[in-house]
mmCIF file as Biopython writes it, N, C-alpha, C and O atoms, coordinates in Angstrom:
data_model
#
loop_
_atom_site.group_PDB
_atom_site.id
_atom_site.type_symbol
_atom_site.label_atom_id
_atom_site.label_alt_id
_atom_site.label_comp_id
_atom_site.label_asym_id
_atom_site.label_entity_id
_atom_site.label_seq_id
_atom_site.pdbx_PDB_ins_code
_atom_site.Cartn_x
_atom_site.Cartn_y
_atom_site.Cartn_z
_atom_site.occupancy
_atom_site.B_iso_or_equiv
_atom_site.auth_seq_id
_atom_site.auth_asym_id
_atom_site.pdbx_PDB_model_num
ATOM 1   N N  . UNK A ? 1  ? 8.270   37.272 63.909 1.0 0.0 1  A 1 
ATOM 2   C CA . UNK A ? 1  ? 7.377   36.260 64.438 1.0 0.0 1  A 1 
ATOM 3   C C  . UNK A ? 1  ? 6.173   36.108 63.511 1.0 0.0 1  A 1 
ATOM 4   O O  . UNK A ? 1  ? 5.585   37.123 63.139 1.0 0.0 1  A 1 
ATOM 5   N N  . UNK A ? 2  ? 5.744   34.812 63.088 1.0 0.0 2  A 1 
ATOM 6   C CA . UNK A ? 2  ? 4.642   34.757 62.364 1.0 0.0 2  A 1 
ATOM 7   C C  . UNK A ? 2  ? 3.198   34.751 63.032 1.0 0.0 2  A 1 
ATOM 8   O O  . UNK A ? 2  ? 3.077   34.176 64.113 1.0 0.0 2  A 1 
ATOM 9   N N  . UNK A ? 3  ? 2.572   35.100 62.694 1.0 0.0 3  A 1 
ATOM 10  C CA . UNK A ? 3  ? 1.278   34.944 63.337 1.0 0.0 3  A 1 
ATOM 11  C C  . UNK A ? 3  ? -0.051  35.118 62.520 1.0 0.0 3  A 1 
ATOM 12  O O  . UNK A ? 3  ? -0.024  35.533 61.361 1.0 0.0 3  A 1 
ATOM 13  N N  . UNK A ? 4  ? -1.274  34.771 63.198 1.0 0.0 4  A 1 
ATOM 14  C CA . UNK A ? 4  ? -2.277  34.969 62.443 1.0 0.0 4  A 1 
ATOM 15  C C  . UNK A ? 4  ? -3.493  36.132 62.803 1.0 0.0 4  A 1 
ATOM 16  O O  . UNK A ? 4  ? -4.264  36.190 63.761 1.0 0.0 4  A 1 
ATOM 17  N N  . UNK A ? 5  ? -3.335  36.954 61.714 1.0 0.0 5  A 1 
ATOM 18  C CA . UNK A ? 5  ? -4.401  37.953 61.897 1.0 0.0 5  A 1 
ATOM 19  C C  . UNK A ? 5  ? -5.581  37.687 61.662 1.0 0.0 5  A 1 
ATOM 20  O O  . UNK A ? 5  ? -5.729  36.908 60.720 1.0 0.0 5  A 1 
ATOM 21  N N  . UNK A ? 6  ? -6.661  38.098 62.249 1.0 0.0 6  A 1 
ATOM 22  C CA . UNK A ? 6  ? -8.051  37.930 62.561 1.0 0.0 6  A 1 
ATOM 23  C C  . UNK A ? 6  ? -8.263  39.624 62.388 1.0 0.0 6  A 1 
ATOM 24  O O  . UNK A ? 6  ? -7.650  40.446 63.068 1.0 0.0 6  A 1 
ATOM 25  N N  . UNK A ? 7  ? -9.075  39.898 61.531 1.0 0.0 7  A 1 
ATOM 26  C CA . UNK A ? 7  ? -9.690  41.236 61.583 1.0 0.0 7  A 1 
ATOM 27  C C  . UNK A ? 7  ? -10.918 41.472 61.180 1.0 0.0 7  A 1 
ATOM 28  O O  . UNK A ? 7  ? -11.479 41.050 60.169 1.0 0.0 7  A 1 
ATOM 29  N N  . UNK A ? 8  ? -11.451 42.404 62.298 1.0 0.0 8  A 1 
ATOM 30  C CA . UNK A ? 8  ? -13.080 42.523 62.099 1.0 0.0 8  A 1 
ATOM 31  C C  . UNK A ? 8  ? -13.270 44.225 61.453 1.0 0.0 8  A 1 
ATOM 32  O O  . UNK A ? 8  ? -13.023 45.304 61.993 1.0 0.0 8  A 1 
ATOM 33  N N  . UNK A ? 9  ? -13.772 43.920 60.184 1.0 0.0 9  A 1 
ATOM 34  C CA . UNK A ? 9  ? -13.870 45.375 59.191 1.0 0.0 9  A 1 
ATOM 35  C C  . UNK A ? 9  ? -15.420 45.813 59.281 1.0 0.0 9  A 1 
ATOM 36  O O  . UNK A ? 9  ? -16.309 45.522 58.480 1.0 0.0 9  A 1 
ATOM 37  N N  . UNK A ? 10 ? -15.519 46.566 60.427 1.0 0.0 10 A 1 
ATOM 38  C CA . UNK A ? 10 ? -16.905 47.817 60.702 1.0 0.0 10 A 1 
ATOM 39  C C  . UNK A ? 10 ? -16.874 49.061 59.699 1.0 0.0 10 A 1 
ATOM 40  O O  . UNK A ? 10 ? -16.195 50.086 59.633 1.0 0.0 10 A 1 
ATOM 41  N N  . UNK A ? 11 ? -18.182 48.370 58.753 1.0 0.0 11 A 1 
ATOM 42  C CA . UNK A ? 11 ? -18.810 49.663 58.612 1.0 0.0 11 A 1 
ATOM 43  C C  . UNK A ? 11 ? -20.601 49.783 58.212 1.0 0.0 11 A 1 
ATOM 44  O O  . UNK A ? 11 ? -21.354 48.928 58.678 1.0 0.0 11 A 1 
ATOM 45  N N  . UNK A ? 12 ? -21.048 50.695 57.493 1.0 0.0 12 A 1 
ATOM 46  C CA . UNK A ? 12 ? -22.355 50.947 57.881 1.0 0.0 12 A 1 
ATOM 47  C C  . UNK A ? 12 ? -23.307 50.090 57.045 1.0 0.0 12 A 1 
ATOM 48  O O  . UNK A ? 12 ? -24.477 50.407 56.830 1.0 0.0 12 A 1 
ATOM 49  N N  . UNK A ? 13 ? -22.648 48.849 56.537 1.0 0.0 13 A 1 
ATOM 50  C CA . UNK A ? 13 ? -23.141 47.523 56.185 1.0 0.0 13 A 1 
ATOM 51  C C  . UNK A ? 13 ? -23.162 46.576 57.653 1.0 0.0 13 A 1 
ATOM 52  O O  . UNK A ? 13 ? -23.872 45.723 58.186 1.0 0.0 13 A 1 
ATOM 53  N N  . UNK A ? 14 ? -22.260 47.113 57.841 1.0 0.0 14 A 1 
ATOM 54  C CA . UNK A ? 14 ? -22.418 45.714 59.349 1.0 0.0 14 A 1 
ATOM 55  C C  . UNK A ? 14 ? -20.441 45.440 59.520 1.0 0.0 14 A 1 
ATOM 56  O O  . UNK A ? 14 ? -19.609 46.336 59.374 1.0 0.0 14 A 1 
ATOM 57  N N  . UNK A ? 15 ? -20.177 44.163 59.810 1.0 0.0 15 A 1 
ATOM 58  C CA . UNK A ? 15 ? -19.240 43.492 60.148 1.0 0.0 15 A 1 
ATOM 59  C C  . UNK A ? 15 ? -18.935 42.479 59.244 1.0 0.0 15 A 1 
ATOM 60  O O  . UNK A ? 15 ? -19.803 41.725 58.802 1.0 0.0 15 A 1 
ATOM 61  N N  . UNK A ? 16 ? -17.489 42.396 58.870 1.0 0.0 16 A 1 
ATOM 62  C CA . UNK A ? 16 ? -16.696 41.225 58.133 1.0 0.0 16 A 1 
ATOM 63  C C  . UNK A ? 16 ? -15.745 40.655 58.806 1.0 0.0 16 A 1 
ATOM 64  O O  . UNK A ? 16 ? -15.052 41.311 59.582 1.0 0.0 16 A 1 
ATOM 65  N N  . UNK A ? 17 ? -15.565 39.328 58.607 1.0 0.0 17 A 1 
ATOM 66  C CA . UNK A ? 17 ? -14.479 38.852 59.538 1.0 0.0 17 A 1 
ATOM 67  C C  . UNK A ? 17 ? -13.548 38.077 58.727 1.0 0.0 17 A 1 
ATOM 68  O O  . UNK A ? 17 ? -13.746 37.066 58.054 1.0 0.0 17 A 1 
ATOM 69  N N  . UNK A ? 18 ? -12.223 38.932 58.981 1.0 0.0 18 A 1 
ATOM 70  C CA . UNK A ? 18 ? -11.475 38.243 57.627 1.0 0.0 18 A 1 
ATOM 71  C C  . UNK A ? 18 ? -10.270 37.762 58.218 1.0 0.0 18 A 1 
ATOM 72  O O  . UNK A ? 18 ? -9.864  38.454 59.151 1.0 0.0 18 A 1 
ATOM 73  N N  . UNK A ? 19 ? -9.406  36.489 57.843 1.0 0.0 19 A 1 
ATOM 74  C CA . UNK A ? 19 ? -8.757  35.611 58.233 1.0 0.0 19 A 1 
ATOM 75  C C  . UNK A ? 19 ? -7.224  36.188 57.417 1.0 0.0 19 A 1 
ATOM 76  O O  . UNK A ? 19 ? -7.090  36.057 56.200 1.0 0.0 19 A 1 
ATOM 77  N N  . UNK A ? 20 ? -6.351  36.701 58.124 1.0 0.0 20 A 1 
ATOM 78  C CA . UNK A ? 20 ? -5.172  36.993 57.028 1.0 0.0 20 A 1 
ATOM 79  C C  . UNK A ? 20 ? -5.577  37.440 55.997 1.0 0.0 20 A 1 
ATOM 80  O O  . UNK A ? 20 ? -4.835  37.188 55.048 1.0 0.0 20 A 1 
ATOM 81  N N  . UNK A ? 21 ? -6.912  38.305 55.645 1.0 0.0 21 A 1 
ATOM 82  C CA . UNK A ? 21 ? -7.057  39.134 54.937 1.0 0.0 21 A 1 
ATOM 83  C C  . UNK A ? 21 ? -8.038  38.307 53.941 1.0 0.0 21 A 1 
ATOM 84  O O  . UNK A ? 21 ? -8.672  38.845 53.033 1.0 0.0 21 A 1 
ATOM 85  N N  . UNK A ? 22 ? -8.062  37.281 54.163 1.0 0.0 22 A 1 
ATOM 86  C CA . UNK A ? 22 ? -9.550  36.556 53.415 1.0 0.0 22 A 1 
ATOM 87  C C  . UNK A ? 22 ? -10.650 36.324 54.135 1.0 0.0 22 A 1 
ATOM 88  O O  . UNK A ? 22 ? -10.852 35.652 55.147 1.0 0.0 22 A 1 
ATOM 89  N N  . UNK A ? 23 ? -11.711 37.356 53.071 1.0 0.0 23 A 1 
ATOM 90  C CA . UNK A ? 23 ? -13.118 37.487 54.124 1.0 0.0 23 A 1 
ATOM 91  C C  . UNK A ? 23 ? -13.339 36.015 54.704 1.0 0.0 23 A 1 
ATOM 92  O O  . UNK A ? 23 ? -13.133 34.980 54.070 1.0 0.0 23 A 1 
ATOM 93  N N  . UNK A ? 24 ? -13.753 36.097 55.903 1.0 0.0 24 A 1 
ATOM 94  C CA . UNK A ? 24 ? -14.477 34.554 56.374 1.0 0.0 24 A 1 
ATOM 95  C C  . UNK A ? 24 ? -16.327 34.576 56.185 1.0 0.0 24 A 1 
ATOM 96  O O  . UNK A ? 24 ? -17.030 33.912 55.423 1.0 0.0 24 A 1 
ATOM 97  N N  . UNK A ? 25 ? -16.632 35.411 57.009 1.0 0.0 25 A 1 
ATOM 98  C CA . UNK A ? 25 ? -18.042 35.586 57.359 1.0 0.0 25 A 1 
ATOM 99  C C  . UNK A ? 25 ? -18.346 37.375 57.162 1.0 0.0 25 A 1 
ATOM 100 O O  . UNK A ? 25 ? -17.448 38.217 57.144 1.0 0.0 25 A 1 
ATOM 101 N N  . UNK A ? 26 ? -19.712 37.641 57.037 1.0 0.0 26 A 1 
ATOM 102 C CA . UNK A ? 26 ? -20.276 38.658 57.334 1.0 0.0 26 A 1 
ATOM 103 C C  . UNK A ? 26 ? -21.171 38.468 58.447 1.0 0.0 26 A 1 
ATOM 104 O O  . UNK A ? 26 ? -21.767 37.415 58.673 1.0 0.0 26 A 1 
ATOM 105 N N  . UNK A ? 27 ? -21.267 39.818 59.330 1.0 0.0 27 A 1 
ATOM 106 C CA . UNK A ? 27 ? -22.479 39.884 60.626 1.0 0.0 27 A 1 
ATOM 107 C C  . UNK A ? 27 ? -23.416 41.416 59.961 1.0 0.0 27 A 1 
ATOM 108 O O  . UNK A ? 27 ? -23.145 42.253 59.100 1.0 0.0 27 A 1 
ATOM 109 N N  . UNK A ? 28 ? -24.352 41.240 60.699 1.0 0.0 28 A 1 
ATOM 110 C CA . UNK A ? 28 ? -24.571 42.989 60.311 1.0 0.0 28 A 1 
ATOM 111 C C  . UNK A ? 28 ? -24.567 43.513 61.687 1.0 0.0 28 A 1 
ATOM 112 O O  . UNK A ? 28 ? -25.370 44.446 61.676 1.0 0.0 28 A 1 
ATOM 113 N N  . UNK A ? 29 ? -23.908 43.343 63.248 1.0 0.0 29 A 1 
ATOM 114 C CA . UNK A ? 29 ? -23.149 43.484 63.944 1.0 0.0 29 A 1 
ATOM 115 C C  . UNK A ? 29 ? -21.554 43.188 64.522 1.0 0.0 29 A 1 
ATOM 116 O O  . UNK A ? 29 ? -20.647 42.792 63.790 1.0 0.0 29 A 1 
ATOM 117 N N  . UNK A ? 30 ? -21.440 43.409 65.691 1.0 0.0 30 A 1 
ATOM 118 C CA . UNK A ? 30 ? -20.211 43.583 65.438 1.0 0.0 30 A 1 
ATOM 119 C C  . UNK A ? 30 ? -20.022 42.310 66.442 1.0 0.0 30 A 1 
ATOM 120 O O  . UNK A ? 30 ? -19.091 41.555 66.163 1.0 0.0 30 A 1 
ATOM 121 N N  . UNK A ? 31 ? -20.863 41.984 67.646 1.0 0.0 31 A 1 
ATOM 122 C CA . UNK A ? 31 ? -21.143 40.637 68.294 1.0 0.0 31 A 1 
ATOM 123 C C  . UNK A ? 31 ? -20.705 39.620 68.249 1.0 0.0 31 A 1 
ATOM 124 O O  . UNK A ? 31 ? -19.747 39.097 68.818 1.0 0.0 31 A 1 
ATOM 125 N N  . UNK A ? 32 ? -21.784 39.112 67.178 1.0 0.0 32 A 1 
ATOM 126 C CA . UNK A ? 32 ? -21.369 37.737 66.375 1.0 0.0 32 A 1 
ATOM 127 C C  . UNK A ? 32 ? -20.041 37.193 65.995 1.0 0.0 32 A 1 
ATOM 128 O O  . UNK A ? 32 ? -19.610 36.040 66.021 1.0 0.0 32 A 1 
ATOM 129 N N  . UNK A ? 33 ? -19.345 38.648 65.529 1.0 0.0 33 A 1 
ATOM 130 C CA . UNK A ? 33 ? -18.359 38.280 64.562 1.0 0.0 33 A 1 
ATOM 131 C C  . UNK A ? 33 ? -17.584 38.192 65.860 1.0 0.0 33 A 1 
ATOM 132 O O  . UNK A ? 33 ? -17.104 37.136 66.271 1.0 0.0 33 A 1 
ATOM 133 N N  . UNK A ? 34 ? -17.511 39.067 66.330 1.0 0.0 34 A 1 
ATOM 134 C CA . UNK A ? 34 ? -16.425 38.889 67.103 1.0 0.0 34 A 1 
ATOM 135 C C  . UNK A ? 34 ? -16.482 37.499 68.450 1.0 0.0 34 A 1 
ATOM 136 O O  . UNK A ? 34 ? -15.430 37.027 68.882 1.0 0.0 34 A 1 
ATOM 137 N N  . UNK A ? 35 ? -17.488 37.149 68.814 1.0 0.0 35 A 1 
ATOM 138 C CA . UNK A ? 35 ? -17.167 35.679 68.987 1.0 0.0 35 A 1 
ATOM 139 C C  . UNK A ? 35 ? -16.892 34.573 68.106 1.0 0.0 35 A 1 
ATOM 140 O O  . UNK A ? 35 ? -16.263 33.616 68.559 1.0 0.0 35 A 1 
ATOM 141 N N  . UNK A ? 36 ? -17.243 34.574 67.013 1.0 0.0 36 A 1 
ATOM 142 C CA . UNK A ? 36 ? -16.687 33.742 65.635 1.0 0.0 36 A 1 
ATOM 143 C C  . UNK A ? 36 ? -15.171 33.954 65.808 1.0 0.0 36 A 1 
ATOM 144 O O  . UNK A ? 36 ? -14.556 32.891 65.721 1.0 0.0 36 A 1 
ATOM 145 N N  . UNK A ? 37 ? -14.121 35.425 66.107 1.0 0.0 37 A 1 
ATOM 146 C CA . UNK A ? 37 ? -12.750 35.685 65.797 1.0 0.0 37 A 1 
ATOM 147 C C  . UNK A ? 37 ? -12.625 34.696 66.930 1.0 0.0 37 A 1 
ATOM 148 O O  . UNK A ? 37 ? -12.452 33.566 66.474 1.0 0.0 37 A 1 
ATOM 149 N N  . UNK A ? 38 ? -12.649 34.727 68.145 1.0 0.0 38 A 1 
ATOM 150 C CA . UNK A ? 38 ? -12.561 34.356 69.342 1.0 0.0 38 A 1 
ATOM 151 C C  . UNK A ? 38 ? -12.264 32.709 69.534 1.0 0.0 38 A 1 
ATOM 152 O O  . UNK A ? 38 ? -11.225 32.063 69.671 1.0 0.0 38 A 1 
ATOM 153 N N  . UNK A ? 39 ? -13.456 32.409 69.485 1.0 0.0 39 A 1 
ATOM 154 C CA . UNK A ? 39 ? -13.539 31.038 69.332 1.0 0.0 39 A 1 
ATOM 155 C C  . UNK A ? 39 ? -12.756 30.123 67.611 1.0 0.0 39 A 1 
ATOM 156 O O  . UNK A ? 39 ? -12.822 28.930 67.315 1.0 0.0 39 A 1 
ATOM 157 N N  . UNK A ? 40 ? -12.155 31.170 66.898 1.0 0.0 40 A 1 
ATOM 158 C CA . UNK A ? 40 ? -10.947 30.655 66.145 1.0 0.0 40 A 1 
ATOM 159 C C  . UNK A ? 40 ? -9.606  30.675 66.562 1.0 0.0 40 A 1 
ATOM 160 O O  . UNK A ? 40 ? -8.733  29.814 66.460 1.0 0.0 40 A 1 
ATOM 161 N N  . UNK A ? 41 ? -9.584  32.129 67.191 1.0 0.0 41 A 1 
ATOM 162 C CA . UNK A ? 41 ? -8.382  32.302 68.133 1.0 0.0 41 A 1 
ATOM 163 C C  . UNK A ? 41 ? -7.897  31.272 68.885 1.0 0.0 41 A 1 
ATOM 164 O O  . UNK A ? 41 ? -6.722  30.906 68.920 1.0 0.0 41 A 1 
ATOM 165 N N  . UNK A ? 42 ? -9.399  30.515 69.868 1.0 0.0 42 A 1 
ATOM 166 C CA . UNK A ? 42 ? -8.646  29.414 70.850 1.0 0.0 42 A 1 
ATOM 167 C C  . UNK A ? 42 ? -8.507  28.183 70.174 1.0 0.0 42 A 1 
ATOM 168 O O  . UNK A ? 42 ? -7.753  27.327 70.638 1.0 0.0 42 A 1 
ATOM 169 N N  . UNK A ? 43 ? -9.179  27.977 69.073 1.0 0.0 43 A 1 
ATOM 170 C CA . UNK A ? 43 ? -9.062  26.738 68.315 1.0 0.0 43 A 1 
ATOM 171 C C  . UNK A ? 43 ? -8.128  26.999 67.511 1.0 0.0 43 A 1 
ATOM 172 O O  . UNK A ? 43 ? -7.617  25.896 67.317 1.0 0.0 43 A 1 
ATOM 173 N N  . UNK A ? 44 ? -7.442  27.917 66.777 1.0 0.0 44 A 1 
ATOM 174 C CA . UNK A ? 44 ? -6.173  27.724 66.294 1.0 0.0 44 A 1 
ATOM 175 C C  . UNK A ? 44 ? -4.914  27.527 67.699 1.0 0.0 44 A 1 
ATOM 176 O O  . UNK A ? 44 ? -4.104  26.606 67.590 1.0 0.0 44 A 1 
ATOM 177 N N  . UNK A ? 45 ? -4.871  28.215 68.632 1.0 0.0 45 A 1 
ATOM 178 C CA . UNK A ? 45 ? -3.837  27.647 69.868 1.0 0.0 45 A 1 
ATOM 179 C C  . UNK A ? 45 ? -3.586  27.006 70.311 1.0 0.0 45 A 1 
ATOM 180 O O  . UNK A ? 45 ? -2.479  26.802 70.810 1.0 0.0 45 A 1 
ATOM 181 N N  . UNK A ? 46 ? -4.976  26.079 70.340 1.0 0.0 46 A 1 
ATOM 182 C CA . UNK A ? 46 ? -4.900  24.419 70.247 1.0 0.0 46 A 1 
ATOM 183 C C  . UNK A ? 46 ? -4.272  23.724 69.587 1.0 0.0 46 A 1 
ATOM 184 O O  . UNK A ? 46 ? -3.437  22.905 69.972 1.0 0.0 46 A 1 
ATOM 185 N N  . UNK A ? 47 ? -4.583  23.953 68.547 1.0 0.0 47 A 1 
ATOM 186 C CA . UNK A ? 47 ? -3.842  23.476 66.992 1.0 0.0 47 A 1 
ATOM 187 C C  . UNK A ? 47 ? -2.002  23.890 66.745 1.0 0.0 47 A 1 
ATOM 188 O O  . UNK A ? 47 ? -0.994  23.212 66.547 1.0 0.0 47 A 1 
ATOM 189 N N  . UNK A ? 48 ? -2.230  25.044 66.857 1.0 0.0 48 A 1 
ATOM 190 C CA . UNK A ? 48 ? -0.435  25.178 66.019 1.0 0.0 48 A 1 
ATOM 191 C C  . UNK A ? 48 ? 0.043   26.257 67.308 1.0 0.0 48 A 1 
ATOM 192 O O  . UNK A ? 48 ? -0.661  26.658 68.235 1.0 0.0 48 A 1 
ATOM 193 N N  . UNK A ? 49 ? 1.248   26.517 67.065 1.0 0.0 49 A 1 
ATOM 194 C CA . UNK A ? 49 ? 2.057   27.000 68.145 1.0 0.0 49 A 1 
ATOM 195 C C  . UNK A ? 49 ? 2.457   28.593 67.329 1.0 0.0 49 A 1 
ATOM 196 O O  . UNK A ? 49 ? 3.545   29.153 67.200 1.0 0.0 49 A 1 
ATOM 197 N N  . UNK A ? 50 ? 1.573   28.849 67.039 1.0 0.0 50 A 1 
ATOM 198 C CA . UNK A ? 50 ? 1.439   30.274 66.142 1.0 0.0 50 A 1 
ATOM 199 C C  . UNK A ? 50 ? 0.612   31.494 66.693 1.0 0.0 50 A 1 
ATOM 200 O O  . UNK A ? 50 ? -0.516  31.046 66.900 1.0 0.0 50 A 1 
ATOM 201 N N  . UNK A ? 51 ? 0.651   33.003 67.070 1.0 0.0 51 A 1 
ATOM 202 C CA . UNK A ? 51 ? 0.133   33.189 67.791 1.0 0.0 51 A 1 
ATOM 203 C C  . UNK A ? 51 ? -0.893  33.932 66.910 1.0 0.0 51 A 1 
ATOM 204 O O  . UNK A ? 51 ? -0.864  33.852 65.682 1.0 0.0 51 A 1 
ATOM 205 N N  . UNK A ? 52 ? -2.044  34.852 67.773 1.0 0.0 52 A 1 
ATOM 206 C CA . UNK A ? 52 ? -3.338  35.157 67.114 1.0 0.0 52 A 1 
ATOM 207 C C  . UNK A ? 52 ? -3.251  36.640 67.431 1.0 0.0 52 A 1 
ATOM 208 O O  . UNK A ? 52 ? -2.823  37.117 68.482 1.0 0.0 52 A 1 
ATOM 209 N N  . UNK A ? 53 ? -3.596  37.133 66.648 1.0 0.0 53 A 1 
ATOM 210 C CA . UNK A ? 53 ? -3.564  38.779 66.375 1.0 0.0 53 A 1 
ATOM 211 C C  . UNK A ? 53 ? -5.586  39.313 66.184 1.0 0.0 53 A 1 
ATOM 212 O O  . UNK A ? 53 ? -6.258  38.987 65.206 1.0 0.0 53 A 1 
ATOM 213 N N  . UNK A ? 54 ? -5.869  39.747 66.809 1.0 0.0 54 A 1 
ATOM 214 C CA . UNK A ? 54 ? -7.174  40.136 66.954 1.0 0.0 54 A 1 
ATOM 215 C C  . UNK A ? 54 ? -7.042  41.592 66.979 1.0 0.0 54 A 1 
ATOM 216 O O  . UNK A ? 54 ? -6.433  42.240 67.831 1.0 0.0 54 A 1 
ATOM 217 N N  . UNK A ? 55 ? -8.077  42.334 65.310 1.0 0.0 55 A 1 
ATOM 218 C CA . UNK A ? 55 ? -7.729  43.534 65.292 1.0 0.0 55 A 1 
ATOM 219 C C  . UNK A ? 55 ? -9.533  44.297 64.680 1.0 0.0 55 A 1 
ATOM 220 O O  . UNK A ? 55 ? -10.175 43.823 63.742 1.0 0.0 55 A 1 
ATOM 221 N N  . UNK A ? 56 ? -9.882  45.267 65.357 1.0 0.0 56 A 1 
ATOM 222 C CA . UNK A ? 56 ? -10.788 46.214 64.790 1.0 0.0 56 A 1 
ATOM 223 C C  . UNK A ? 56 ? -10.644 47.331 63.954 1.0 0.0 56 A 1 
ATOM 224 O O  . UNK A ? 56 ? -9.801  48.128 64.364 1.0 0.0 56 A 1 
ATOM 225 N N  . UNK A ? 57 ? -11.254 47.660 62.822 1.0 0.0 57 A 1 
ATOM 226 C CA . UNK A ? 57 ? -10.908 48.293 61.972 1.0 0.0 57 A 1 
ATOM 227 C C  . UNK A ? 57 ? -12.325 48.720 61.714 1.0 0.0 57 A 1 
ATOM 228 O O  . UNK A ? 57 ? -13.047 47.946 61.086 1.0 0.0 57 A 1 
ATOM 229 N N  . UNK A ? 58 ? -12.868 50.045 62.196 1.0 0.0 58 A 1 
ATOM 230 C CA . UNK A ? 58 ? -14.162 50.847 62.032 1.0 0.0 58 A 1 
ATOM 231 C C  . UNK A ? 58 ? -13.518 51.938 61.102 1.0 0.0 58 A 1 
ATOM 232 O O  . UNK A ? 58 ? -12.492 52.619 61.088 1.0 0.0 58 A 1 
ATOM 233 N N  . UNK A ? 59 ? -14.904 51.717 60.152 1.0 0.0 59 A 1 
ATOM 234 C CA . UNK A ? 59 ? -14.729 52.450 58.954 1.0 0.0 59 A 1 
ATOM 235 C C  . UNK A ? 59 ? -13.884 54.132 59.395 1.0 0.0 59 A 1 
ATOM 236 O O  . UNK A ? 59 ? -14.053 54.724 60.461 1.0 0.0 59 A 1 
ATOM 237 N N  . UNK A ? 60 ? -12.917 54.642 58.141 1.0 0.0 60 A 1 
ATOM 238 C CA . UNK A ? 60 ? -12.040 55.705 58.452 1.0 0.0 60 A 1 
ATOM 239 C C  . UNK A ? 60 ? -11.127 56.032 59.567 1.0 0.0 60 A 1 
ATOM 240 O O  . UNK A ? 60 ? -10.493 57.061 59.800 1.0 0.0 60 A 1 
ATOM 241 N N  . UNK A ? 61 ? -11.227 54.715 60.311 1.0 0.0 61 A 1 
ATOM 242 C CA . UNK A ? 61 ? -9.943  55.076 61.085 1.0 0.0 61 A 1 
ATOM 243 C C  . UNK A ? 61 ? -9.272  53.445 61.465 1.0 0.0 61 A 1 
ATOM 244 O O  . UNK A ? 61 ? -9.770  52.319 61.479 1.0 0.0 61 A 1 
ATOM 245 N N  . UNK A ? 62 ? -7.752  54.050 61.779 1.0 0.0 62 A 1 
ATOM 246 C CA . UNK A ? 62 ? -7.235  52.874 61.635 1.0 0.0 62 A 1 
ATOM 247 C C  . UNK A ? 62 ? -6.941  51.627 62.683 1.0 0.0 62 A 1 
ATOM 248 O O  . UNK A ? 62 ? -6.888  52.137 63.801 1.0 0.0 62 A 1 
ATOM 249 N N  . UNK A ? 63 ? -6.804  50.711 62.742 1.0 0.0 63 A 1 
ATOM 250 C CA . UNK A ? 63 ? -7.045  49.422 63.152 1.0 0.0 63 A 1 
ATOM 251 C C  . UNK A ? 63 ? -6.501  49.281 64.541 1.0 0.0 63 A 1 
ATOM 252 O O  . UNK A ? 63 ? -5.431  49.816 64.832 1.0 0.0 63 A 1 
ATOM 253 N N  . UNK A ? 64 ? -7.223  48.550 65.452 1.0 0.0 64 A 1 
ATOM 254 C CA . UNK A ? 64 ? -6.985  48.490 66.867 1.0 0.0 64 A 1 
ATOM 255 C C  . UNK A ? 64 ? -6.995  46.971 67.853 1.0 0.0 64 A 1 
ATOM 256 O O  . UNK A ? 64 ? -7.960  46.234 68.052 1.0 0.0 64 A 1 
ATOM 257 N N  . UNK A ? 65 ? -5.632  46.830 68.341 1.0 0.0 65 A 1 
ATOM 258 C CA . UNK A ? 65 ? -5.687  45.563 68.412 1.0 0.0 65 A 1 
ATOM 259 C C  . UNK A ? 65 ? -6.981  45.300 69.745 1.0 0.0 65 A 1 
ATOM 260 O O  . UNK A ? 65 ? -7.125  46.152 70.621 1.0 0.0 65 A 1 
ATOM 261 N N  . UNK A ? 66 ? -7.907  43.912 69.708 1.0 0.0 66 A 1 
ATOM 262 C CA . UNK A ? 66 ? -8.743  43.843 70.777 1.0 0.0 66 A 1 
ATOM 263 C C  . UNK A ? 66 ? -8.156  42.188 71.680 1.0 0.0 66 A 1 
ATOM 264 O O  . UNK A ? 66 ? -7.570  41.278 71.094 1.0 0.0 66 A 1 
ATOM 265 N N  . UNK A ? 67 ? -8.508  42.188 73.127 1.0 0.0 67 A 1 
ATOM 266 C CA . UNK A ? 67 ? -8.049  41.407 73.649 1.0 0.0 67 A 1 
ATOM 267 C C  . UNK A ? 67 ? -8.435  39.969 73.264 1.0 0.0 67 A 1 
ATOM 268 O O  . UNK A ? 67 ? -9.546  40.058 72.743 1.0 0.0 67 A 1 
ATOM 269 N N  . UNK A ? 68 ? -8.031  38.665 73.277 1.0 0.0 68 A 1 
ATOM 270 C CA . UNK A ? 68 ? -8.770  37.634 72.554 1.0 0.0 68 A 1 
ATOM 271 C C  . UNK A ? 68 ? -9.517  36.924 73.953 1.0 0.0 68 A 1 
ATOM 272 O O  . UNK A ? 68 ? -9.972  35.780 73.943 1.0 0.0 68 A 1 
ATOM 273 N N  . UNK A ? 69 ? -9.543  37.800 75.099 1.0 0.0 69 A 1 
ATOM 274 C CA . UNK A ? 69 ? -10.441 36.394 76.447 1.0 0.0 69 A 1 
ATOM 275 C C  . UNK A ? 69 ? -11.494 36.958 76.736 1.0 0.0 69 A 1 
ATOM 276 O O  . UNK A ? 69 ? -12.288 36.426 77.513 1.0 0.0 69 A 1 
#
């Protein structure tokens, strides 16, 4: 199944929010960004019939999917 990953990369700079693995934005929380993933999430579902993968990734440990509502 194809889909699109959204991942928010925490560490002691702040927050990145990267789209299939291309940075989008920086936060220097974790907040922001993650309503930025959110509100792409529902605007891509709108758009294409592809689904959305929402994932946290705090520095040294590995990645955790988060709910998108």
């Amino acid at each position: 199944m194809d889909f699109r990953l959204l991942t928010l990369t925490k560490d002691h700079r702040g927050c990145t929010l990267r789209d299939d693995g291309r940075p989008l934005a920086w936060y220097p929380a974790v907040q922001p960004a993650l309503e930025l993933a959110r509100t792409l999430a529902a605007a891509s579902r709108l758009r294409e019939d592809r689904a959305v993968v929402l994932e946290l990734s705090a520095y040294g440990q590995p990645p955790r999917r988060l709910p998108l509502d």
